[in-house]
Phi, psi and omega in degrees: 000168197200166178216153136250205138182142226273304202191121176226163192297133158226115193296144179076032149204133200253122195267128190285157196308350202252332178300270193320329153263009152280329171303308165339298177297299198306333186299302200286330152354280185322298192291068181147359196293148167296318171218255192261116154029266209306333162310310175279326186297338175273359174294135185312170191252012171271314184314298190308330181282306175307324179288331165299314162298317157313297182302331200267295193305333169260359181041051184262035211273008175306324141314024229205347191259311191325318167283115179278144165246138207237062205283121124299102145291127177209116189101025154261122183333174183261321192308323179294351171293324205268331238237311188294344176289340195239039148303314184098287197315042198233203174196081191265141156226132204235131205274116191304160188280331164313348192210031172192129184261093217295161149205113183242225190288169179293314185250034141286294202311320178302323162285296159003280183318302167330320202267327185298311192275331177301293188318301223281328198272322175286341196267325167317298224277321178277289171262058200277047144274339185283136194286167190258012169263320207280307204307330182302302196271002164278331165301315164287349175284311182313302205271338147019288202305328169281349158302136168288162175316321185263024177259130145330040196263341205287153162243131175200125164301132191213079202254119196214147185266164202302331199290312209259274144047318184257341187284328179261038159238352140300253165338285201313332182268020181281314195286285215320309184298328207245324204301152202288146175301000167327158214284314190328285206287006176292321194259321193273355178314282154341296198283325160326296171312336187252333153279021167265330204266322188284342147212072189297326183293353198237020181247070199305121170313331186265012158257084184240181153223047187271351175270356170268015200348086191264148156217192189304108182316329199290345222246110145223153162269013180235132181270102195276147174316131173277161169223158160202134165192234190284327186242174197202155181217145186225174156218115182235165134283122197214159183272175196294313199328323204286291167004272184321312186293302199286009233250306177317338184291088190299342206275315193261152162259142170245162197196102174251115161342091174316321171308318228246019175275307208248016168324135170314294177249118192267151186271144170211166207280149158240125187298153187302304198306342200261320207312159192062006185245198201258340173307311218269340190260348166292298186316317179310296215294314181321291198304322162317307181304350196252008188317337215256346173266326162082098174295184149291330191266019193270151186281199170178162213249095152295124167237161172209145171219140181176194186293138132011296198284315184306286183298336152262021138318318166310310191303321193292302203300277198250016179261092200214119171290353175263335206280142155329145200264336168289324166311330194288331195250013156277313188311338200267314158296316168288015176228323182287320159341307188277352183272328166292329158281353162234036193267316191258353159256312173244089179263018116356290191280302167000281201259012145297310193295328209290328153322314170244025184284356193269351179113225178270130199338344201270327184274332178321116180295348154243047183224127183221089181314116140328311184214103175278173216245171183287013166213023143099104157349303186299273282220317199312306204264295227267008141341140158264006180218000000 
């Protein structure tokens, strides 16, 4: 056996669009050659060119993935962050809402601020062992939730091949285009548009998915069945925050009910530390006031699916005492589900999940924290921030 390698990330340089599909062609090269690489890489350079329009043209475009792009986004709303995570093929690091200090429309911001100091004086007041830095980014993460979907606040590292790249700038101008007229897609057009335009070059024609008439994964119009077994579909309400998080399990598909985007009287998340005090209806009252921006805390009806094996990889994940807390007690709910549900049907899967049936992921008999977190095996699901 032997190794080379063809081509790889290099900082401070960006490989051209005409490069990245001939590196492509030496690729679809292989899957047929008569004799050797090195054979193909010596080939006149119309032949390279012709097997790429060949390939682009038979919607052969997978070979089109092999050139990676190494993207900054910086000031893009999170719904575009959320719309490029659940493509799946990517690599993202994304600078958390715990460490980023929004700035948004003005009577976004007032609350925002407002809220911070609420959060940070109830998270003392419930735990005062927590140092007053951890108190800082657990409040920002809480008010968070009154930012919109749509403030440019997000950063993000974004490493993706050229082919899914063209494919989802394809999409996206498929919505701009086609998408139903609604207060949402009213507010998500514009910004679709100024990220299609800004990387109109990597958005090749002949690398499309119109013969597979594919569109943007996160958007569905069908409210789907729950099912469990070895593979399983659940549907809950989570605010976009949760989303965004779960979303990353690249293993699971999410899909959020497009209606329930646009609902009359929208539903929105109250973080636990505040619910059941006098707190909770200021808050209601706030968030509200900010509706016409679709805050991060508004819920929407979400499904997610996948395997038996995925989700407690998920689980591995977010039954955490680090993990953001509404996931942890949606994931905490989706595994008492799935154990209620296959207990008297499948006991197979029953006594897989029934394994990790012990509380946070720290107790899990193949699981072993690197860093354990400031509450404890005991404390990690029953935290209130």
């Amino acid at each position: 056996m032997k190794t080379r390698v063809l081509a790889s990330t290099k900082l401070d340089y960006e490989l051209p669009i005409e490069e990245a599909i001939k590196l492509s062609a030496y690729e679809a090269g292989i899957c047929y050659m008569p004799d050797t690489v090195d054979d193909i890489l010596a080939e006149p350079e119309e032949k390279t060119i012709r097997r790429a329009n060949g390939n682009m043209s038979s919607n052969h475009h997978s070979v089109f993935g092999h050139p990676q792009y190494n993207f900054v986004f910086e000031g893009i709303p999170k719904i575009i962050a959320m719309i490029l995570n659940n493509e799946k093929v990517y690599d993202t690091s994304e600078k958390s809402a715990r460490f980023t200090k929004m700035n948004p429309s003005e009577e976004e911001r007032v609350l925002y601020e407002k809220w911070i100091e609420i959060y940070k004086e109830r998270i003392h007041e419930v735990y005062p062992s927590i140092e007053e830095k951890q108190a800082q980014k657990l409040a920002q993460e809480n008010a968070r939730y009154l930012i919109s979907v749509f403030t440019p606040a997000t950063v993000m590292g974004h490493t993706i091949s050229l082919e899914q790249f063209s494919y989802i700038l394809h999409f996206m101008q498929d919505l701009v285009d086609n998408g139903d007229e609604t207060k949402f897609n009213e507010l998500l057009k514009p910004y679709l548009k100024e990220f299609i335009e800004l990387h109109s070059k990597y958005k090749v024609s002949g690398i499309n998915p119109k013969s597979k008439n594919r569109k943007l994964c996160l958007f569905s119009d069908e409210v789907k069945k729950d099912e469990w077994g070895w593979n399983y579909c659940y549907s809950y309400w989570a605010s976009f925050a949760q989303v965004a998080q779960a979303q990353r399990h690249r293993t699971l598909s999410y899909e959020i009910f497009e209606a329930s985007i646009n609902y009359r009287e929208p539903l929105y998340f109250v973080p636990p530390i505040i619910r059941n005090t006098e707190l909770e209806a200021e808050w209601l009252e706030d968030i509200k006031s900010l509706s016409e921006y679709f805050p991060q805390g508004t819920m929407v009806y979400v499904n997610e699916r996948g395997t038996v094996e995925n989700f407690i990889l998920k689980c591995k994940e977010r039954l955490c005492g680090c993990a953001q807390l509404e996931i942890a007690m949606q994931t905490k709910e989706t595994l008492n589900q799935y154990l209620k549900n296959t207990k008297e049907t499948n006991w197979k899967v029953y006594e897989y999940l029934m394994q990790y049936a012990t509380g946070a992921r720290c107790t899990f008999y193949d699981y072993s924290c690197a860093k354990p977190c400031i509450w404890g095996a005991k404390n990690a699901l029953d935290r209130l921030v």
